[in-house]
C-alpha positions in Angstrom: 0.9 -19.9 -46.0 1.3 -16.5 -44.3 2.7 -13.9 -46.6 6.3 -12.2 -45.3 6.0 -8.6 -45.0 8.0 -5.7 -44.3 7.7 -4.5 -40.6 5.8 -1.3 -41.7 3.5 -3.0 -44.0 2.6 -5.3 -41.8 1.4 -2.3 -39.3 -0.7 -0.9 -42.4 -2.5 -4.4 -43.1 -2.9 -4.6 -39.2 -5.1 -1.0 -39.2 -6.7 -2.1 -42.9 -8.1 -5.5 -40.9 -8.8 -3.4 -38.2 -10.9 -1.2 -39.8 -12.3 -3.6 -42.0 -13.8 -5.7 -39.6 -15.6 -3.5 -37.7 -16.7 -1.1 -41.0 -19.7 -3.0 -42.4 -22.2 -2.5 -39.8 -22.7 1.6 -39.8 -23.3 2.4 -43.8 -26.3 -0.4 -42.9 -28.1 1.7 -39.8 -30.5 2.8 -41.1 -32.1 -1.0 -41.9 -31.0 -2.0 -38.4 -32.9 1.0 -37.0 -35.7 -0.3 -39.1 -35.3 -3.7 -38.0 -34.8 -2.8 -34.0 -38.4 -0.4 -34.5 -36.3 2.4 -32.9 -35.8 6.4 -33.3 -32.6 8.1 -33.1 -31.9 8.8 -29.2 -32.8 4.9 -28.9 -29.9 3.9 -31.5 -27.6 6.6 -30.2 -27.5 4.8 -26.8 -26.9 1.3 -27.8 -24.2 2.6 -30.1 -22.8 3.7 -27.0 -21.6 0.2 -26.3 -18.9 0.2 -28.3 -17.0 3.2 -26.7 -18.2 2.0 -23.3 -15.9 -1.2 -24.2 -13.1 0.3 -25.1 -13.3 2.6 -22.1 -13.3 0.1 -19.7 -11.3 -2.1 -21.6 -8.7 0.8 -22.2 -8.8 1.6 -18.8 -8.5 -1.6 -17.0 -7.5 -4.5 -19.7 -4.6 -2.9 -21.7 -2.3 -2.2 -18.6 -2.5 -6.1 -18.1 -1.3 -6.9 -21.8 2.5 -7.1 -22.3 4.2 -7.2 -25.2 4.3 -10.7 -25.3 0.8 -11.0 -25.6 0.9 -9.0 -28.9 0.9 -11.4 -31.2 -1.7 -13.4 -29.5 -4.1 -11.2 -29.1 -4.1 -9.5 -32.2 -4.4 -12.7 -34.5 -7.1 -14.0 -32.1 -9.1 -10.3 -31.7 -9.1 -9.1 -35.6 -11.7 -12.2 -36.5 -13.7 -12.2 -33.4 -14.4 -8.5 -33.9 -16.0 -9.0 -37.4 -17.8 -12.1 -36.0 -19.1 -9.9 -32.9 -20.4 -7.4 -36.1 -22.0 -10.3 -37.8 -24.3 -11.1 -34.4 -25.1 -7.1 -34.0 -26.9 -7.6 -37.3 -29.2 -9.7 -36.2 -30.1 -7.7 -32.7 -33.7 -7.8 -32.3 -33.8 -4.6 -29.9 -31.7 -1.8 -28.4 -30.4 -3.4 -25.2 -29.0 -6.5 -26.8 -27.2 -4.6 -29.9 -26.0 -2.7 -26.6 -24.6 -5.5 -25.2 -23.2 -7.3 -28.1 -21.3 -3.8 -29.0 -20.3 -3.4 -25.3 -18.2 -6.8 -26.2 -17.0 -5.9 -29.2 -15.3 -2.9 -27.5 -13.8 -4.5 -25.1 -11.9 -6.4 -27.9 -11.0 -3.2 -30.0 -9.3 -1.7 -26.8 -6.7 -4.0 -27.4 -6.7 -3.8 -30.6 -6.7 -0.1 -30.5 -3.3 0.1 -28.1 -1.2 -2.7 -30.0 -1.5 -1.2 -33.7 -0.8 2.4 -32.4 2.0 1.1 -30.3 3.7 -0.8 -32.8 3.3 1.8 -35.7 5.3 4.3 -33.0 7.8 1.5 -33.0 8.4 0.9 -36.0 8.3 4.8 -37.3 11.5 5.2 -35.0 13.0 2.0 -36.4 12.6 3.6 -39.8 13.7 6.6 -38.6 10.7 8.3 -40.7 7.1 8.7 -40.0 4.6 6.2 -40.7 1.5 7.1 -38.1 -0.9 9.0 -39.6 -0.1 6.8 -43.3 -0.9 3.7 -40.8 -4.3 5.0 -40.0 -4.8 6.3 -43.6 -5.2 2.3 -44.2 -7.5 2.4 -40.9 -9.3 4.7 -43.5 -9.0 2.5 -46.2 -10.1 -0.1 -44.9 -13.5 1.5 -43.1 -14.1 2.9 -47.1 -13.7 -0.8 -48.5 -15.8 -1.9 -46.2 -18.3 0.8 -46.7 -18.3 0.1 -50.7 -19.1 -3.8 -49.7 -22.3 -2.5 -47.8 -23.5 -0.4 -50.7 -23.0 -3.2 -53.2 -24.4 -5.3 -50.8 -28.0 -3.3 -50.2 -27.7 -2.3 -54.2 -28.1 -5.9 -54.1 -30.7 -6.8 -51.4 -28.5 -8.3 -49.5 -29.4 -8.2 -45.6 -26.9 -6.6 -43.6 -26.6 -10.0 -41.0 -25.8 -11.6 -44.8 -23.4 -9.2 -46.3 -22.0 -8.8 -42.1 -21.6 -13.0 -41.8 -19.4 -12.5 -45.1 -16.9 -10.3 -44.1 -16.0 -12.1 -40.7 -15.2 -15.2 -43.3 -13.0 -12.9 -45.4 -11.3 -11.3 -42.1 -10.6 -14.1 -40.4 -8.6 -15.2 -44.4 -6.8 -12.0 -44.3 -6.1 -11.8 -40.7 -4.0 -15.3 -40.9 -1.9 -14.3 -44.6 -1.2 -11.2 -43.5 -0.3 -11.5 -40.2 0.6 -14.9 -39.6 4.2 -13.9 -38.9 3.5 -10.9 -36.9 6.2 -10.6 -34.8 6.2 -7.1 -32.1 8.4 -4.4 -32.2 11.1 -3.8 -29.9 9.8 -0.7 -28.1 11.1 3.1 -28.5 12.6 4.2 -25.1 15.4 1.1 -23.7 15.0 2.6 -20.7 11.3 3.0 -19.9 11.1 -1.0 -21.8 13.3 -1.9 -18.7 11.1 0.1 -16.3 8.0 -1.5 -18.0 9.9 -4.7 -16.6 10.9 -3.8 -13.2 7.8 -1.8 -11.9 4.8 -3.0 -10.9 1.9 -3.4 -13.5 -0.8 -0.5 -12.7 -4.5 -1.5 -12.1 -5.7 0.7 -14.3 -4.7 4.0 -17.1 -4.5 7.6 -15.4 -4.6 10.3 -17.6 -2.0 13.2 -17.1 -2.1 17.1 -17.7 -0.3 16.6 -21.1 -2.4 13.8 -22.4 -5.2 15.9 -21.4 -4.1 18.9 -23.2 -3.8 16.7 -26.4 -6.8 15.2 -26.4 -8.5 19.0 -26.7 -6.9 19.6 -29.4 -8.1 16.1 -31.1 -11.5 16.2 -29.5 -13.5 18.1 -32.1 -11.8 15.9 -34.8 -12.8 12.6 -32.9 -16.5 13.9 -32.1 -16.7 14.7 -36.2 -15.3 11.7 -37.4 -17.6 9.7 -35.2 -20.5 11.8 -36.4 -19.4 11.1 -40.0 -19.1 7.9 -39.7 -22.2 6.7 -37.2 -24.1 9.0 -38.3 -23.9 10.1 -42.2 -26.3 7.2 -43.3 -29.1 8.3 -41.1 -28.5 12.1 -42.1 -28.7 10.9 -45.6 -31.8 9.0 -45.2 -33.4 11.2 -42.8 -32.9 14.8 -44.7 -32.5 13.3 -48.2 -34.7 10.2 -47.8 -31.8 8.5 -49.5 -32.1 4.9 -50.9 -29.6 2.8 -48.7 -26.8 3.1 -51.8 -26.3 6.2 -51.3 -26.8 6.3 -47.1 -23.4 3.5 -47.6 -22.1 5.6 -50.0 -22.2 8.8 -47.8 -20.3 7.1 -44.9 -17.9 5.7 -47.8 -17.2 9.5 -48.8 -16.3 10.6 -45.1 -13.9 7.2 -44.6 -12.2 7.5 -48.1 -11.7 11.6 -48.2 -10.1 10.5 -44.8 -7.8 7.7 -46.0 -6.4 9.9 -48.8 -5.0 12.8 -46.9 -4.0 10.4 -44.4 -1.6 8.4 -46.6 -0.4 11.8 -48.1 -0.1 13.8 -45.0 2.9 12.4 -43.1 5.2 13.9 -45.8 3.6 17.7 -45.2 3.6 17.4 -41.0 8.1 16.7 -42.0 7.9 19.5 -43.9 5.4 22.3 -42.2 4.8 21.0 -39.0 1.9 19.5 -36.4 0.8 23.0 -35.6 0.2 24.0 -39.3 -1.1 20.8 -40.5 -3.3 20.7 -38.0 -4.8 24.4 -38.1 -5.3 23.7 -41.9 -6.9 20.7 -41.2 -9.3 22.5 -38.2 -10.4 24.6 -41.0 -11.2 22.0 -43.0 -13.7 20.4 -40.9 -15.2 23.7 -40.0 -16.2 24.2 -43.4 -17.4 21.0 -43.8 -19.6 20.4 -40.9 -21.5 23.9 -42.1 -21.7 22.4 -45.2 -23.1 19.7 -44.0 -25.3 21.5 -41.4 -27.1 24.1 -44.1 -26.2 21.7 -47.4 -29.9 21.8 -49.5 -29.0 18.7 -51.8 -27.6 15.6 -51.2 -24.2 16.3 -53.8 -24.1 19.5 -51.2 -24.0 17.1 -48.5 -21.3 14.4 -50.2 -18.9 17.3 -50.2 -19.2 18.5 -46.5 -18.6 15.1 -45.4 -15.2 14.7 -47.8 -14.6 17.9 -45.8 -15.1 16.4 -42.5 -13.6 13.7 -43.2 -10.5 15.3 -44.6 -10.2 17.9 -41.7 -10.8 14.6 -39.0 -8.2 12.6 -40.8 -4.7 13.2 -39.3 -5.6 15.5 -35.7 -5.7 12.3 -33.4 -2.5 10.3 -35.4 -0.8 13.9 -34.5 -1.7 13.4 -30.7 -1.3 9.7 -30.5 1.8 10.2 -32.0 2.8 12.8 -29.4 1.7 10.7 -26.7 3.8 7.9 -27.7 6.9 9.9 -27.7 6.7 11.2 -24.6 9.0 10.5 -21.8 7.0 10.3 -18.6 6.3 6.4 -19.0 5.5 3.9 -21.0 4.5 4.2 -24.3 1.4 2.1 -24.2 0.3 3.5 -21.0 0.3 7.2 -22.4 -1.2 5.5 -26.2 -4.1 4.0 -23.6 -4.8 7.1 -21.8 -5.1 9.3 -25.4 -7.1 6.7 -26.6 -8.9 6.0 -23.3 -10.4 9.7 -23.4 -10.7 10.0 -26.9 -13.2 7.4 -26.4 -15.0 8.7 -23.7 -16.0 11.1 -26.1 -16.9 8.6 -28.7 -18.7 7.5 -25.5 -20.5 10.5 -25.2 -21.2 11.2 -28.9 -23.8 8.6 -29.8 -26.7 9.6 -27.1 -25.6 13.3 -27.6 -26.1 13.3 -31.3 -29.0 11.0 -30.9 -31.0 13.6 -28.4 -30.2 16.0 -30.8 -31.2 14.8 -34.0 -34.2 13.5 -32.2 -35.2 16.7 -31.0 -33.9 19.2 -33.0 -32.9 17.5 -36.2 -30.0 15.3 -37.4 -28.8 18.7 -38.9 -28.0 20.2 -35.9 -26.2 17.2 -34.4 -23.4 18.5 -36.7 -24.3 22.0 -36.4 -23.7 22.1 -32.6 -20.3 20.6 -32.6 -18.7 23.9 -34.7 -17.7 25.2 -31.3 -15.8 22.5 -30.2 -13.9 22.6 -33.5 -12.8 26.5 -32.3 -11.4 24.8 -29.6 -9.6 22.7 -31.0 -8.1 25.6 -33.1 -7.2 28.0 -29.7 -5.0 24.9 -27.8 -3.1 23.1 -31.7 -0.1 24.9 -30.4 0.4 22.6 -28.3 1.0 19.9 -30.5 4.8 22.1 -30.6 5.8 20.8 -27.4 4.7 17.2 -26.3 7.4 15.8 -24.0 
């Protein structure tokens, strides 16, 4: 039987599976590279698919999905995302792993808007915050899975093997722990009743204000990306790492990440978004030039606990700041963050590819440090978000 659960841990176990499901694939790259025969810029651009799902999925499915559709689609989506893993791992070239990840995104757009959504909701039930501690278990749950690929190649497991096995073990989880998912009732009576009233847009438009958040998350979304996608190769590639250690590298930027995400909610009460967040921009400075100019691969473990500590809490901060405002619906302004945070995730893969193709996968963190002073010059406006 489904377990019962408070409201708040059921958000948490909703971003853990969410996570979960969709973490085994990356720490095992560098054998699907392998496997596909490809180079970097050829990898970079099928990994595209999964941010060119949740684009258009983002942009054109997530307006259609009321919140009575919550509950189905999320008990329905969390398996068939690991499953959609499970048949990436055994692509035979670039175009289908494309195509299969292109699906997969389409999924996670949903997914994406509901958890945010309902951890917004239920942080102003509570009356205290619970956003960036709910993607701390988004963390957690990328790092779990990221230890169950390094056992896995430690092993000689194959990665369609080890993938196969967590969509059985998802698909457990998703029904005890959110069989009796109910949805939250929403933040703001009023917009609810203009959700209601109004006409469903075709589509999410993003406004100046959600613009000017997502520049000051950008740099951390690029990093964490990079971190995650793209640790494993850097390890193999610089380092010529075993596969252990390529896993254990992507495990380093998730868990360093999940860590000062469950912490951090309790410093943004007491310090602020603006000075979380600048200390957290010069986190991930230092670590992406560590990782840039690191000459060992212990060097390297600690830039990425960098990035992934500086990455952790920047796009919570914004998402959370999206949700709250007052211009329209929640999930409508949660869709449009998310929409363009993943046109850069979009972006990233062929970007970083090209790079580390051409001038070395060094540099495809190396060049992103001015993005991260960016993201420094506009935190301010994290002061005022309605």
């Amino acid at each position: 039987m489904p377990f019962h659960l408070a409201p708040h841990h059921r958000v948490f176990a909703a971003f853990f599976l969410y996570a979960f499901s969709m973490g085994g694939l990356y720490p095992r790259l560098p054998e699907i590279r392998a496997q596909l025969g490809i180079e970097e810029g050829a990898l970079g651009l099928a990994l595209m698919g999964v941010a060119a799902g949740m684009l258009v999925s983002l942009t054109f499915i997530v307006p259609k999905v009321g919140d009575h559709h919550y509950r189905r689609y999320l008990l329905a989506s969390l398996p068939m995302v690991s499953i959609g893993f499970a048949i990436a791992g055994h692509a035979n070239h670039a175009l289908a792993l494309f195509a299969v990840l292109f699906g997969i995104g389409l999924i996670l757009g949903v997914i994406e808007t509901i958890v945010n959504v309902e951890a917004d909701r239920v942080e102003h039930q509570l009356n205290r915050r619970i956003m960036i501690r709910s993607h701390a278990f988004w963390s957690f749950g990328f790092f779990g899975a990221g230890g169950l690929s390094a056992l896995a190649a430690d092993q000689g497991l194959s990665p369609a093997t080890q993938l196969w096995s967590t969509a059985v073990l998802v698909a457990l989880l998703t029904y005890l722990v959110m069989g009796n998912y109910q949805p939250a009732a929403p933040r703001h009576t009023a917009l609810a009743a203009k959700e209601t009233t109004h006409p469903t847009p075709r589509w999410t438009a993003p406004t100046a204000g959600i613009m000017l958040l997502v520049s000051v998350c950008g740099s951390a979304l690029l990093l964490e990306g990079a971190g995650l996608d793209w640790s494993a190769i850097y390890m193999s590639d610089v380092f010529d790492s075993p596969p252990a250690l390529a896993a254990i590298a992507v495990s380093t930027v998730a868990f360093s990440q999940a860590i000062t995400r469950f912490f951090a909610d309790a410093f943004v009460e007491r310090f602020g978004a603006v000075r979380v967040a600048r200390v957290l921009l010069l986190n991930l400075l230092i670590g992406t030039a560590t990782v840039t100019w690191a000459n060992t691969p212990a060097i390297a473990l600690v830039g990425f606990a960098f990035i992934g500590f500086g990455a952790s809490a920047l796009f919570p901060l914004c998402v959370s700041a999206a949700a709250q405002r007052t211009d329209r619906p929640a999930h409508l302004n949660v869709a449009a963050i998310g929409q363009n945070g993943f046109i850069i995730f979009l972006l990233a893969p062929p970007l970083l590819g090209f790079i580390a193709e051409h001038l070395g996968i060094r540099w495809s963190f190396g060049l992103t440090l001015p993005l991260v002073l960016l993201s420094l010059a506009t935190s301010g406006y994290l002061r005022q978000t309605r």
